[in-house]
PDB file of N, CA, C and O in Angstrom:
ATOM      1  N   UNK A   1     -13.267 -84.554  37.347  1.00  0.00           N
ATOM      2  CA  UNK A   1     -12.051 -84.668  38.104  1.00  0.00           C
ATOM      3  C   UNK A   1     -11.424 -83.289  38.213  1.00  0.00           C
ATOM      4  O   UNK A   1     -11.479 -82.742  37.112  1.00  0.00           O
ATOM      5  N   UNK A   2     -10.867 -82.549  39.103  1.00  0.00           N
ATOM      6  CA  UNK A   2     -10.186 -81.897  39.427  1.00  0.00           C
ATOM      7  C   UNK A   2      -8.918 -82.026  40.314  1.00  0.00           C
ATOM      8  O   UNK A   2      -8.843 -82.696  41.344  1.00  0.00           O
ATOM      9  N   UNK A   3      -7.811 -81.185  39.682  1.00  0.00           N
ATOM     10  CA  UNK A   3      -6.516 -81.271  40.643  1.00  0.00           C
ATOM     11  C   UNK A   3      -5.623 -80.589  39.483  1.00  0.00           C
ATOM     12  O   UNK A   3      -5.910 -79.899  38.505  1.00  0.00           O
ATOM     13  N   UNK A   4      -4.609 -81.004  39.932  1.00  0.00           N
ATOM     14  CA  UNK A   4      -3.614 -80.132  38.488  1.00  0.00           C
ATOM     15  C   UNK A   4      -2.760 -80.943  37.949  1.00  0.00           C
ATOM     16  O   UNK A   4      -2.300 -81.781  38.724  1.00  0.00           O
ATOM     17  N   UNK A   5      -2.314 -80.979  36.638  1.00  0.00           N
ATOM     18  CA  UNK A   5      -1.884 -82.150  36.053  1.00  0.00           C
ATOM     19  C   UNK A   5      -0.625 -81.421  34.771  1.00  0.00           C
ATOM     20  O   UNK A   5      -1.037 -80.576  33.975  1.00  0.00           O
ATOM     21  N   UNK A   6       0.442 -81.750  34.747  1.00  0.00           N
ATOM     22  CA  UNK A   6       1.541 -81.768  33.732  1.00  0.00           C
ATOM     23  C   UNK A   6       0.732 -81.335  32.710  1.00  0.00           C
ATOM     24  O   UNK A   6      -0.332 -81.953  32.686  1.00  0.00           O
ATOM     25  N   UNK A   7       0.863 -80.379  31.737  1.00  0.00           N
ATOM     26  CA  UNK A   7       0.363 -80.204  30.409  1.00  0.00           C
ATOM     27  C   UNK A   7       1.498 -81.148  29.364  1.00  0.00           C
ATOM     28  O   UNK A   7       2.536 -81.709  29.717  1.00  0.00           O
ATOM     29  N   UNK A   8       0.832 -81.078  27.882  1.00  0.00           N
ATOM     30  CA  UNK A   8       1.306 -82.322  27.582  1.00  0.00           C
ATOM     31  C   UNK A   8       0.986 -83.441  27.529  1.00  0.00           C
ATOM     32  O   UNK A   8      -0.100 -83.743  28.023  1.00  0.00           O
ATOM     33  N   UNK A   9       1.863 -84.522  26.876  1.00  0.00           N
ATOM     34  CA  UNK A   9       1.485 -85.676  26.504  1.00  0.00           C
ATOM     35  C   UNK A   9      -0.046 -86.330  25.980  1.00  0.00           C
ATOM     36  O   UNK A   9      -0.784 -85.883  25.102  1.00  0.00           O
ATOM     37  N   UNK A  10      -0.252 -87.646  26.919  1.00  0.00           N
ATOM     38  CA  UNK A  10      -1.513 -87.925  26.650  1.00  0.00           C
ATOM     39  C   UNK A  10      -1.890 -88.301  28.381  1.00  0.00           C
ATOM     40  O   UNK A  10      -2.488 -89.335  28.682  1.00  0.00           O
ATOM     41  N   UNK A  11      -1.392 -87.195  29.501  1.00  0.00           N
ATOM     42  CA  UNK A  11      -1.618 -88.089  30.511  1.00  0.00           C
ATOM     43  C   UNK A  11      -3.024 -87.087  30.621  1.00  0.00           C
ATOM     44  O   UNK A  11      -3.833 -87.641  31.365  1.00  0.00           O
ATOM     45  N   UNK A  12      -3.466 -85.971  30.172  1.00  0.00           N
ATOM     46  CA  UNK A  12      -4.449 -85.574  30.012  1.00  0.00           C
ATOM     47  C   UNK A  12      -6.011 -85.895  29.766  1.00  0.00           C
ATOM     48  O   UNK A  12      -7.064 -85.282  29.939  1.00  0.00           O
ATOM     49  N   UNK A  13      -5.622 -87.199  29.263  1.00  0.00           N
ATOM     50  CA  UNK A  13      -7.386 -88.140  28.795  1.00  0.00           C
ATOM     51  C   UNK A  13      -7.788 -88.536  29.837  1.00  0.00           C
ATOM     52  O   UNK A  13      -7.029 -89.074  30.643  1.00  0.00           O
ATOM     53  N   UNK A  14      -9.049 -88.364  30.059  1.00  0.00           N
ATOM     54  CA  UNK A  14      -9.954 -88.681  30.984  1.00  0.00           C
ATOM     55  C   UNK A  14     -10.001 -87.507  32.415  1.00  0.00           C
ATOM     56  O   UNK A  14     -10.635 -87.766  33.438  1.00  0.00           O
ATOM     57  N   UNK A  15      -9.405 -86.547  32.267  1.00  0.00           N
ATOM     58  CA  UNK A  15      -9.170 -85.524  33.381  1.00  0.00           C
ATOM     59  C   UNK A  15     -10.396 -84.421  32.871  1.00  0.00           C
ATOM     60  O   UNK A  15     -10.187 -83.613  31.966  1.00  0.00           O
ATOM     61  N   UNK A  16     -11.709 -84.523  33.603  1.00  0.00           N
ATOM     62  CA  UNK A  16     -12.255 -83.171  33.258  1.00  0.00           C
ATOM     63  C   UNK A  16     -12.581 -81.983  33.896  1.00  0.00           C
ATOM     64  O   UNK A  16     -12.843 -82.142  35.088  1.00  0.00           O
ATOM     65  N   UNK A  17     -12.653 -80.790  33.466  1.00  0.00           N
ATOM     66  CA  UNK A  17     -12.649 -79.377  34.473  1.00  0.00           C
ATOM     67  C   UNK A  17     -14.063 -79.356  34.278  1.00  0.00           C
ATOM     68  O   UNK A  17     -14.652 -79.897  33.342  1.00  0.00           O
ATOM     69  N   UNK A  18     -14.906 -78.290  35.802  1.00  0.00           N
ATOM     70  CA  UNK A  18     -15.809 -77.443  35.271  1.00  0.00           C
ATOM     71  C   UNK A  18     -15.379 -76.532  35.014  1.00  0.00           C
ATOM     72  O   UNK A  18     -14.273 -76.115  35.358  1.00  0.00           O
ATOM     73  N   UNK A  19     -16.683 -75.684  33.909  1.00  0.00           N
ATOM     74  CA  UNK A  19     -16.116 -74.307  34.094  1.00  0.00           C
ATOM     75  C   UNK A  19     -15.345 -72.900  35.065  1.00  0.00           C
ATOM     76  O   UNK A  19     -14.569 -71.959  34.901  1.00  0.00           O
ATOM     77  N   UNK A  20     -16.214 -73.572  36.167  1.00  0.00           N
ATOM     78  CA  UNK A  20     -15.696 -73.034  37.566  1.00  0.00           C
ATOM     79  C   UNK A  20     -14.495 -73.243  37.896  1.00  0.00           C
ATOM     80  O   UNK A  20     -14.090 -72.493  38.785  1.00  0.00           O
ATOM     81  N   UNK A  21     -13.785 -73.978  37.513  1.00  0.00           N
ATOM     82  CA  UNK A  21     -12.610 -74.342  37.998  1.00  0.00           C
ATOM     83  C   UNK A  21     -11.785 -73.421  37.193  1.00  0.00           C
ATOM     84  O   UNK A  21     -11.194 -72.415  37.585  1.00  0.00           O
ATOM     85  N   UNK A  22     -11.853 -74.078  35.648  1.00  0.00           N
ATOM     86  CA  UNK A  22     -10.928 -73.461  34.639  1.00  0.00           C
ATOM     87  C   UNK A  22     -11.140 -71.498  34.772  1.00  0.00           C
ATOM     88  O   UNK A  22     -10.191 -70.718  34.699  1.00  0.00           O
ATOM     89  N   UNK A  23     -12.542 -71.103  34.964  1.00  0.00           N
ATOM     90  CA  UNK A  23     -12.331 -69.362  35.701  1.00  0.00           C
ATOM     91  C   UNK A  23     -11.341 -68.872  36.532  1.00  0.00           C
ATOM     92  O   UNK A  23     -10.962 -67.708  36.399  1.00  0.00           O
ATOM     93  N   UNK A  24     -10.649 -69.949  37.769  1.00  0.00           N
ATOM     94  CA  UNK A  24      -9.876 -69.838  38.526  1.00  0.00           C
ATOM     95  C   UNK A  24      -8.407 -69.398  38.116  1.00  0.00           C
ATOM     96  O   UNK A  24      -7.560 -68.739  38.720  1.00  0.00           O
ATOM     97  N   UNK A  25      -8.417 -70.102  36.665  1.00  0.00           N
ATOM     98  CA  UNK A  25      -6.797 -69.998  36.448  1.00  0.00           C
ATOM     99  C   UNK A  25      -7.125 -68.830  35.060  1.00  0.00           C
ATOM    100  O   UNK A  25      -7.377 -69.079  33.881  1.00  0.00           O
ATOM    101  N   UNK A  26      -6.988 -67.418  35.833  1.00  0.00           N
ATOM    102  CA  UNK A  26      -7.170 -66.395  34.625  1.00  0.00           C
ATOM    103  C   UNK A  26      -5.905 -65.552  35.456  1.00  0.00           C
ATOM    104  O   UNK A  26      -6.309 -64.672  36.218  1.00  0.00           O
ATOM    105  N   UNK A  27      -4.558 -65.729  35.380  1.00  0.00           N
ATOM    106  CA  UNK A  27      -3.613 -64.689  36.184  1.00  0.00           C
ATOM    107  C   UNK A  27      -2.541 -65.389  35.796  1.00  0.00           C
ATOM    108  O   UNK A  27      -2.396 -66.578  35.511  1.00  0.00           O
ATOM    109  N   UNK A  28      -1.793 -64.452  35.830  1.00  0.00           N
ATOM    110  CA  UNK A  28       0.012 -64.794  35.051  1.00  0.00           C
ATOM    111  C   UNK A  28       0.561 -65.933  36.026  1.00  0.00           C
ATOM    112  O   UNK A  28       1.634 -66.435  35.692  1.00  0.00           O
ATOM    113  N   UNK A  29       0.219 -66.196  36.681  1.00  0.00           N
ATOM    114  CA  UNK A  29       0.824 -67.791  37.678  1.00  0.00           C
ATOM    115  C   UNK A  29       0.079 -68.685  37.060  1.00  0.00           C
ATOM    116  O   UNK A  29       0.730 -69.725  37.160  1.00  0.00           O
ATOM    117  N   UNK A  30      -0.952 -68.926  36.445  1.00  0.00           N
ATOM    118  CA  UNK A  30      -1.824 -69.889  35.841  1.00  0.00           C
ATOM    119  C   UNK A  30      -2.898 -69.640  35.098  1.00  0.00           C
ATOM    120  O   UNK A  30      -3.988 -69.404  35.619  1.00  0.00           O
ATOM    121  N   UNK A  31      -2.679 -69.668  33.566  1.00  0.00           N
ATOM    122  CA  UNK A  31      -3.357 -69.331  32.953  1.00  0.00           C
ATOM    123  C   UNK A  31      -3.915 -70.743  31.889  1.00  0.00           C
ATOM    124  O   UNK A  31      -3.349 -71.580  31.186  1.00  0.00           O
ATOM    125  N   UNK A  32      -5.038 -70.484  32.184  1.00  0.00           N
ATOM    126  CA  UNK A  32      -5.963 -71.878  31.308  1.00  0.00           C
ATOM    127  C   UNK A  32      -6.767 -71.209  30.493  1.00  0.00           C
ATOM    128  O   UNK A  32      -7.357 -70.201  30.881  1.00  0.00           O
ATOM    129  N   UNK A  33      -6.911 -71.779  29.029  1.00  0.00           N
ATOM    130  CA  UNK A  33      -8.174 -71.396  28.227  1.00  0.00           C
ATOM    131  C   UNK A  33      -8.792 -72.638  27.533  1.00  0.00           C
ATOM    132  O   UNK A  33      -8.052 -73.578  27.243  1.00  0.00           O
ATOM    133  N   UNK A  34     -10.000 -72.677  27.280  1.00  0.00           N
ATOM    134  CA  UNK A  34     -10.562 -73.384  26.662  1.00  0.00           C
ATOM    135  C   UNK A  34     -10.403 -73.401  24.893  1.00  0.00           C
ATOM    136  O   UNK A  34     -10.598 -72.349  24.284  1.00  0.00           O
ATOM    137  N   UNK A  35     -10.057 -74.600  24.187  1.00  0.00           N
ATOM    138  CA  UNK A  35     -10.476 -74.381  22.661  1.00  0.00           C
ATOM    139  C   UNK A  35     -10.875 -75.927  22.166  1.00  0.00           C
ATOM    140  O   UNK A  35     -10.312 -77.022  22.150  1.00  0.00           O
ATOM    141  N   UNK A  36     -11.865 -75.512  21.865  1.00  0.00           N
ATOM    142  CA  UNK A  36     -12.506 -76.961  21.281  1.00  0.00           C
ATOM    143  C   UNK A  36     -12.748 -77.839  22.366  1.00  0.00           C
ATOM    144  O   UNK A  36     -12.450 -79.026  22.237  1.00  0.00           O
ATOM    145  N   UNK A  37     -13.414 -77.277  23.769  1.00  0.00           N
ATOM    146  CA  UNK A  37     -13.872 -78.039  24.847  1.00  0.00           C
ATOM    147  C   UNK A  37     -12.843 -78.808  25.271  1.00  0.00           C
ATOM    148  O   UNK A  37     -13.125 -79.902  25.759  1.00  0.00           O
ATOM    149  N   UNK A  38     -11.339 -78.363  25.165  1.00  0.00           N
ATOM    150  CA  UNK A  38     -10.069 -79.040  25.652  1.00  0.00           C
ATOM    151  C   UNK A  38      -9.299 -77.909  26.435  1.00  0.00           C
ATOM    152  O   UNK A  38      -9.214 -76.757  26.009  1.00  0.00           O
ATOM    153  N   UNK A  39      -8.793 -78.308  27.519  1.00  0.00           N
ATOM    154  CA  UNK A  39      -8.525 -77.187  28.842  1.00  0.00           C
ATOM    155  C   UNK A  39      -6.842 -77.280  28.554  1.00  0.00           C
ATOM    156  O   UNK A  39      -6.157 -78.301  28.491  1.00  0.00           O
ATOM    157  N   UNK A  40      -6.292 -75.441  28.356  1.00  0.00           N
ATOM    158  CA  UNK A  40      -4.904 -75.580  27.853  1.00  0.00           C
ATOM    159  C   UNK A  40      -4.450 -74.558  28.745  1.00  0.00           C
ATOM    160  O   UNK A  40      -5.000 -73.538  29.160  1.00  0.00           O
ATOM    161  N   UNK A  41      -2.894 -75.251  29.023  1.00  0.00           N
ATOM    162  CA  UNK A  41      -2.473 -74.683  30.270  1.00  0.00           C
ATOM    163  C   UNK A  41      -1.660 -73.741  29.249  1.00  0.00           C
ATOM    164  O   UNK A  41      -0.965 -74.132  28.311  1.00  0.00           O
ATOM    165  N   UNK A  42      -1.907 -72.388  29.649  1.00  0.00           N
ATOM    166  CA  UNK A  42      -0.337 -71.386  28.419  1.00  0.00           C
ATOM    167  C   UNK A  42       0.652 -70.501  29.265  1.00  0.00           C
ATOM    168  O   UNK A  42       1.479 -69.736  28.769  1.00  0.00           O
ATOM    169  N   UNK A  43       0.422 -70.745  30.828  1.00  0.00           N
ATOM    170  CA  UNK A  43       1.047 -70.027  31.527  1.00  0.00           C
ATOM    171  C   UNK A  43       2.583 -70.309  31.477  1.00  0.00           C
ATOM    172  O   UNK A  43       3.100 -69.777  32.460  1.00  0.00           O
ATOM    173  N   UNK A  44       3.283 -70.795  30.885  1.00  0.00           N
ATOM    174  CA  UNK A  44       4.708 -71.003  29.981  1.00  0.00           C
ATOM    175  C   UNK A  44       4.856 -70.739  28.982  1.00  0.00           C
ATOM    176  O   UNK A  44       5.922 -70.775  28.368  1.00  0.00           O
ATOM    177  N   UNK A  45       3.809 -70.412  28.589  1.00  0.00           N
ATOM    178  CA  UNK A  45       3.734 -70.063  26.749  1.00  0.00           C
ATOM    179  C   UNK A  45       3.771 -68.813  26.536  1.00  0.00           C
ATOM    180  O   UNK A  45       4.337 -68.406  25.522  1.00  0.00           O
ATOM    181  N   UNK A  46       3.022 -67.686  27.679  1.00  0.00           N
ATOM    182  CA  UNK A  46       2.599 -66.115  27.824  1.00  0.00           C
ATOM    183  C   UNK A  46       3.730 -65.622  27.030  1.00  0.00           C
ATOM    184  O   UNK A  46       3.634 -65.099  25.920  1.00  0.00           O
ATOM    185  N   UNK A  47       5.215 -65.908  27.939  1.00  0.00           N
ATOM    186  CA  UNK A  47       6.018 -64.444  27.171  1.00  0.00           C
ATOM    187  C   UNK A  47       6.582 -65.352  25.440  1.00  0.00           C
ATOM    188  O   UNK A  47       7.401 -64.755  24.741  1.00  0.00           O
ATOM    189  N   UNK A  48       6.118 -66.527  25.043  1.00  0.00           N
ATOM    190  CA  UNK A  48       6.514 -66.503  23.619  1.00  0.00           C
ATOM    191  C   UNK A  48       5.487 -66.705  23.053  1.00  0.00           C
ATOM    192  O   UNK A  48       5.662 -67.472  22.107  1.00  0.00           O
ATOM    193  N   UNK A  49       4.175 -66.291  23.206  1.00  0.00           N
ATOM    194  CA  UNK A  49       3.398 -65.920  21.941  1.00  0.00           C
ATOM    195  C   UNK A  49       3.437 -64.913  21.098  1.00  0.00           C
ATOM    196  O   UNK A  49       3.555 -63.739  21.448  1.00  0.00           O
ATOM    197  N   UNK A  50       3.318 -65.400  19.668  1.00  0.00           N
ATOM    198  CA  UNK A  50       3.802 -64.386  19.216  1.00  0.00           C
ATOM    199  C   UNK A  50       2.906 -63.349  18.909  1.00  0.00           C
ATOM    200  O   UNK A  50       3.314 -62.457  18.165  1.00  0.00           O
ATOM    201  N   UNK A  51       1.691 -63.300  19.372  1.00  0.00           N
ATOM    202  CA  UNK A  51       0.642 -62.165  18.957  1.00  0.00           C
ATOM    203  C   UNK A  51       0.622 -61.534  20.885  1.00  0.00           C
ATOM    204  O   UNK A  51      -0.222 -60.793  21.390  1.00  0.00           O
ATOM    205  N   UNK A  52       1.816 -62.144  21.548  1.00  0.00           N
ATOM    206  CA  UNK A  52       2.080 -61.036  22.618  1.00  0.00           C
ATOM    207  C   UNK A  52       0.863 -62.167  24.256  1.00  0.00           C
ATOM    208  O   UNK A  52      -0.048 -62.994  24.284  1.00  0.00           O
ATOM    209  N   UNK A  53       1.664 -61.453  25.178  1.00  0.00           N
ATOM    210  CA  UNK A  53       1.138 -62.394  26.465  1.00  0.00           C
ATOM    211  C   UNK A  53      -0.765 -61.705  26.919  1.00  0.00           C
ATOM    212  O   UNK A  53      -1.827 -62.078  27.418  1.00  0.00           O
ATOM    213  N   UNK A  54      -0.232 -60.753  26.421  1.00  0.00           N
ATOM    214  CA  UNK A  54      -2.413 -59.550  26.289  1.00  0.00           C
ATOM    215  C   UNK A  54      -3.093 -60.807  26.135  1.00  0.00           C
ATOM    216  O   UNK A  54      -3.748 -61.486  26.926  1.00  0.00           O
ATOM    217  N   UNK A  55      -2.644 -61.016  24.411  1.00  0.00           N
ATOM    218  CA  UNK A  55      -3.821 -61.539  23.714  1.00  0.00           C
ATOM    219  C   UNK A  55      -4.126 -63.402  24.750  1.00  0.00           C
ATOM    220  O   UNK A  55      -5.171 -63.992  24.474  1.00  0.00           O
ATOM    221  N   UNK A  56      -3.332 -63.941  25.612  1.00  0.00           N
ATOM    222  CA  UNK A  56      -3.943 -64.781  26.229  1.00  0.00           C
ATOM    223  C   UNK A  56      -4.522 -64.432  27.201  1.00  0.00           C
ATOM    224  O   UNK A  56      -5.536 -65.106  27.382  1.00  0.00           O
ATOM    225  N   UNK A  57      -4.360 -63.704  27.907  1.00  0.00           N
ATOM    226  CA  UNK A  57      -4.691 -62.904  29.164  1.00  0.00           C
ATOM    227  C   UNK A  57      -5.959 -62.712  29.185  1.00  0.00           C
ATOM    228  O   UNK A  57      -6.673 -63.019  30.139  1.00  0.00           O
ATOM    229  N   UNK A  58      -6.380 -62.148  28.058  1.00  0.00           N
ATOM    230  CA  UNK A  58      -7.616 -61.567  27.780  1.00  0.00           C
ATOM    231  C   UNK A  58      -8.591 -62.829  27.830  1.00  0.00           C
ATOM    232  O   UNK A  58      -9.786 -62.779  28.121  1.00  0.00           O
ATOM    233  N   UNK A  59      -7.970 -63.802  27.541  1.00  0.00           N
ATOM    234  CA  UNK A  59      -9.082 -65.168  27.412  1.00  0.00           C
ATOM    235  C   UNK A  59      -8.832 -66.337  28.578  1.00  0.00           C
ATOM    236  O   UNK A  59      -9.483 -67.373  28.721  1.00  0.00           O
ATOM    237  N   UNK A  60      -7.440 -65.761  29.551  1.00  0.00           N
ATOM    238  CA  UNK A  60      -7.457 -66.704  30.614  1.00  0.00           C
ATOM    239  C   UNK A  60      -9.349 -66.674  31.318  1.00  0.00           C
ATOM    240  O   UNK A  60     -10.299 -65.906  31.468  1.00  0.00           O
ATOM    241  N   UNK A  61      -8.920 -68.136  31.554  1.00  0.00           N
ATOM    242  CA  UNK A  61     -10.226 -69.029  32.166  1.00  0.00           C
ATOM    243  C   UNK A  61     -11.136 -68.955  31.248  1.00  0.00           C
ATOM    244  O   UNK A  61     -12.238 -69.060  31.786  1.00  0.00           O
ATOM    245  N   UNK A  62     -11.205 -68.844  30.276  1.00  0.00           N
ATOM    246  CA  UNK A  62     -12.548 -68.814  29.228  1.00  0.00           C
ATOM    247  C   UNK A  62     -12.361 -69.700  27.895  1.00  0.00           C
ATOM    248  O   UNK A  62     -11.541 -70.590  27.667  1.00  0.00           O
ATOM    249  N   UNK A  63     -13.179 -69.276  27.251  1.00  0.00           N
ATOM    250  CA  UNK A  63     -13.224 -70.008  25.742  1.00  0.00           C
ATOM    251  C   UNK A  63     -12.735 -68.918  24.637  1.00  0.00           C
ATOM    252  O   UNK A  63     -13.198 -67.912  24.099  1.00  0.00           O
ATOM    253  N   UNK A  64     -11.904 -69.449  24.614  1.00  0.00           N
ATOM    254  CA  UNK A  64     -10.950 -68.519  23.451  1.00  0.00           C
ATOM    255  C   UNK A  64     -11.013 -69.150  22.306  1.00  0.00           C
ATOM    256  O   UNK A  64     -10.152 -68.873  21.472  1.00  0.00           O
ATOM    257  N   UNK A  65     -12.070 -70.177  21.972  1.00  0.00           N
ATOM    258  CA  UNK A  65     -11.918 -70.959  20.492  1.00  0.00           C
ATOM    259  C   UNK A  65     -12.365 -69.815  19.255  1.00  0.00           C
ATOM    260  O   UNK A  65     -11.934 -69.894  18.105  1.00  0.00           O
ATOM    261  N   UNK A  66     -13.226 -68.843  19.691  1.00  0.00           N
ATOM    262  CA  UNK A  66     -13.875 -68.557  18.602  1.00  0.00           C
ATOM    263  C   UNK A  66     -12.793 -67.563  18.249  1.00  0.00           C
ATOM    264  O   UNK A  66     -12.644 -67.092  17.121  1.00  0.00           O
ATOM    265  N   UNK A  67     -12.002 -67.263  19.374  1.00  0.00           N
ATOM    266  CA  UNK A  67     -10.870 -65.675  18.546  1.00  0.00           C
ATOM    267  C   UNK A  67      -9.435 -66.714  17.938  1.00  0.00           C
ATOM    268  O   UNK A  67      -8.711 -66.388  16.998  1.00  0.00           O
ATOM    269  N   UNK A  68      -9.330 -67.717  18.585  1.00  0.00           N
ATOM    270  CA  UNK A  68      -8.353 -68.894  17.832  1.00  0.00           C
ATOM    271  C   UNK A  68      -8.317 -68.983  16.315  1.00  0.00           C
ATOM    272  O   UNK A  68      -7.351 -68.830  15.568  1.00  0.00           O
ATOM    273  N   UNK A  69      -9.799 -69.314  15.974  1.00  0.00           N
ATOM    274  CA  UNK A  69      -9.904 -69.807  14.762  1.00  0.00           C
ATOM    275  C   UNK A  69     -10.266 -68.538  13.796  1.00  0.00           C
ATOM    276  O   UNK A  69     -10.333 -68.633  12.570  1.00  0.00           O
ATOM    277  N   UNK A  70     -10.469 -67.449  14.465  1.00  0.00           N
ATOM    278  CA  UNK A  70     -10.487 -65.922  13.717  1.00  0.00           C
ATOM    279  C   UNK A  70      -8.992 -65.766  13.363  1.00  0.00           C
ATOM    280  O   UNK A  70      -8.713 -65.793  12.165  1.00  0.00           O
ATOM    281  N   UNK A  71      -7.958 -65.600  14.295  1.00  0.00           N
ATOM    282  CA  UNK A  71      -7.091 -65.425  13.728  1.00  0.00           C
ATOM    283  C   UNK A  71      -6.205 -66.266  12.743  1.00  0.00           C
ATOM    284  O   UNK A  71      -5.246 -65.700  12.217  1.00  0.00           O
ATOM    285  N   UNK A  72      -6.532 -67.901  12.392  1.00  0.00           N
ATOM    286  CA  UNK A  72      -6.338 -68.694  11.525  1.00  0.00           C
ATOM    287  C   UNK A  72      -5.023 -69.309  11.756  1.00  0.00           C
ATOM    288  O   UNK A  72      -4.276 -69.660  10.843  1.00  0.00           O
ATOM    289  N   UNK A  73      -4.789 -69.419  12.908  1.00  0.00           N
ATOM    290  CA  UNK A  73      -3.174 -70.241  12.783  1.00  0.00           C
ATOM    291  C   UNK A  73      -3.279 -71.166  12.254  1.00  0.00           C
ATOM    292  O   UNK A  73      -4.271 -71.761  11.833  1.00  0.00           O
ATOM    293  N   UNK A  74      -1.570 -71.511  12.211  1.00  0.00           N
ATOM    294  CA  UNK A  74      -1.314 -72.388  11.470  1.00  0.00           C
ATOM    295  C   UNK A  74      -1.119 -73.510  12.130  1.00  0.00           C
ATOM    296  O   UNK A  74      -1.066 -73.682  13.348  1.00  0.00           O
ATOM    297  N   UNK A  75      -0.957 -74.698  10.774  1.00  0.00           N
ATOM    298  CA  UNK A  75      -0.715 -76.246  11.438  1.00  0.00           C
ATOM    299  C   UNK A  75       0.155 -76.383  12.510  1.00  0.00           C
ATOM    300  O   UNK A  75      -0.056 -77.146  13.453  1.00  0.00           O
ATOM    301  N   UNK A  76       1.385 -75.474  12.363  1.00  0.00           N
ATOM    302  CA  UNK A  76       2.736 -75.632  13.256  1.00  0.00           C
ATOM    303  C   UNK A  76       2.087 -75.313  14.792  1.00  0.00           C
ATOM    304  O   UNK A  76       2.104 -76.186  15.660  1.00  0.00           O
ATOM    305  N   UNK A  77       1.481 -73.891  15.046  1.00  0.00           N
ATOM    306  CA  UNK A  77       0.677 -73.468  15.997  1.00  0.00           C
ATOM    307  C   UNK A  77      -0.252 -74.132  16.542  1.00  0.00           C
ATOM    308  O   UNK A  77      -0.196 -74.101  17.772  1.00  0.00           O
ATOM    309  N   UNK A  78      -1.173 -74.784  16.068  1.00  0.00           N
ATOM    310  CA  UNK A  78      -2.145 -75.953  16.518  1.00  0.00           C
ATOM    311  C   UNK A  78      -1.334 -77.333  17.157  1.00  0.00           C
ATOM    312  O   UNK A  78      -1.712 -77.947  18.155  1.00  0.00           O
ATOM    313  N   UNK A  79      -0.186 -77.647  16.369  1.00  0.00           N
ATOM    314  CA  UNK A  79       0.585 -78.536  16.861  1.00  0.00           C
ATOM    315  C   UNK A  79       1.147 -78.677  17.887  1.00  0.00           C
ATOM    316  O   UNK A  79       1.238 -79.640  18.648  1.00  0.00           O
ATOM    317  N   UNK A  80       1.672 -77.349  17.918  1.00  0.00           N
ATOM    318  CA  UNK A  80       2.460 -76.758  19.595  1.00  0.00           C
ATOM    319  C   UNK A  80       1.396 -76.918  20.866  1.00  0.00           C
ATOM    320  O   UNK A  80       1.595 -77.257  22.033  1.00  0.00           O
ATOM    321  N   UNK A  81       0.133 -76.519  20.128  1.00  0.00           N
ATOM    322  CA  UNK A  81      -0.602 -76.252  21.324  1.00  0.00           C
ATOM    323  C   UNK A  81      -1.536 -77.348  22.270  1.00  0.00           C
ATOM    324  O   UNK A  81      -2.298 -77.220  23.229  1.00  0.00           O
ATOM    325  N   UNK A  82      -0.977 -78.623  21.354  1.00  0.00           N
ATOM    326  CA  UNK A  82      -1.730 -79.633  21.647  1.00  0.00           C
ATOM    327  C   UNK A  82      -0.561 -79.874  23.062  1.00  0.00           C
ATOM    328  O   UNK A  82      -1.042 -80.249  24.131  1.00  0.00           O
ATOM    329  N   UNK A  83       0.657 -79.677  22.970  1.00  0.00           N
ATOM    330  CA  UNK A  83       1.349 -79.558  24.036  1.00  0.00           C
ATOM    331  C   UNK A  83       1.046 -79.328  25.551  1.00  0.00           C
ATOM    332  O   UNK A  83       1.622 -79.799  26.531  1.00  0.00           O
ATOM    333  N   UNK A  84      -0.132 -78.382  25.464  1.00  0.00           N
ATOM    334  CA  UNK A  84      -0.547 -77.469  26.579  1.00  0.00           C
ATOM    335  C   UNK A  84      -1.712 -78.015  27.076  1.00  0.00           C
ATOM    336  O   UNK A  84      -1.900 -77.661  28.241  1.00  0.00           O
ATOM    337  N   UNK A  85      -2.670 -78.832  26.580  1.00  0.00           N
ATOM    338  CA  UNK A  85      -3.738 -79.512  27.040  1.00  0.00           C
ATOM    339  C   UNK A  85      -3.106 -80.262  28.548  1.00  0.00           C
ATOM    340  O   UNK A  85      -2.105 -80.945  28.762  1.00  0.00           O
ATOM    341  N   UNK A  86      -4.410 -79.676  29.580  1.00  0.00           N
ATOM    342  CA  UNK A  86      -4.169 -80.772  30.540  1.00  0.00           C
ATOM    343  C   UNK A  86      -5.629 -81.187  31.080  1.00  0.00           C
ATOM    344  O   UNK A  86      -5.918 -81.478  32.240  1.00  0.00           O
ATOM    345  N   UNK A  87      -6.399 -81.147  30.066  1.00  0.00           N
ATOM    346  CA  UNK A  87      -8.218 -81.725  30.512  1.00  0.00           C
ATOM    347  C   UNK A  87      -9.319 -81.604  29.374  1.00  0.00           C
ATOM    348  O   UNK A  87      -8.926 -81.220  28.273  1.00  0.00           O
ATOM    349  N   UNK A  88     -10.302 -81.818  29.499  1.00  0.00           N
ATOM    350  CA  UNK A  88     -11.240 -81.547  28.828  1.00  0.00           C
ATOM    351  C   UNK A  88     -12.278 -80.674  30.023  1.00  0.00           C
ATOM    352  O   UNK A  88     -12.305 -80.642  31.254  1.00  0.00           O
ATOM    353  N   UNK A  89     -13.018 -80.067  29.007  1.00  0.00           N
ATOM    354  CA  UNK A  89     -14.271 -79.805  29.337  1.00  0.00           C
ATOM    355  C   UNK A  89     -15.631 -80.602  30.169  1.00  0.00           C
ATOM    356  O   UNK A  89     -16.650 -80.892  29.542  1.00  0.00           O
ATOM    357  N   UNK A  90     -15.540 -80.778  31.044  1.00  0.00           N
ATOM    358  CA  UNK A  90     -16.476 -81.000  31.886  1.00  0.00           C
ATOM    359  C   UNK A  90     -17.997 -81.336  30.948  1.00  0.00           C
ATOM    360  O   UNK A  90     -18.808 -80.414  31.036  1.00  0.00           O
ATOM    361  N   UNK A  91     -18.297 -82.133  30.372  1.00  0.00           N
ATOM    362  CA  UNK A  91     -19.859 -82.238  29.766  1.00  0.00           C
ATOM    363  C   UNK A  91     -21.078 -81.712  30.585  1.00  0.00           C
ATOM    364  O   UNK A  91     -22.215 -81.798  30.124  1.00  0.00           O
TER     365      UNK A  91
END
């Protein structure tokens, strides 16, 4: 499925991206990254992260799981970010 959808909640289940799609949204109007094969919208999030708006930038449209779990956030951070999901990964 493709289209664009509220990040948040749970209206997110069953919505999936290809990769092709989620490449599209790598730019400060729409920024998507992948973590854990779940598609997260952070383009509201850019100017309050706190390791700075770069460090998403750098991973808009891609898979940013493996530098996620390098830098080790925390529960609170993982929590927030479930916020931002608006798909899964395309199988």
């Amino acid at each position: 499925m493709v289209g664009t959808s509220e990040a948040g909640g749970e209206s997110w289940r069953g919505r999936y991206y290809r990769l092709e799609e989620v490449q599209k949204h790598n730019n400060s109007q729409s920024t998507w990254i992948i973590l854990h094969h779940r598609i997260y919208d952070v383009t509201k999030f850019l100017d309050e992260h706190p390791g700075g708006e770069e460090v998403l930038r750098e991973q808009a449209g891609g898979d940013a799981t493996e530098n996620f779990e390098d830098v080790g956030h925390s529960t609170d951070a993982r929590t927030l970010s479930e916020s931002f999901i608006v798909g899964e990964l395309h199988p």
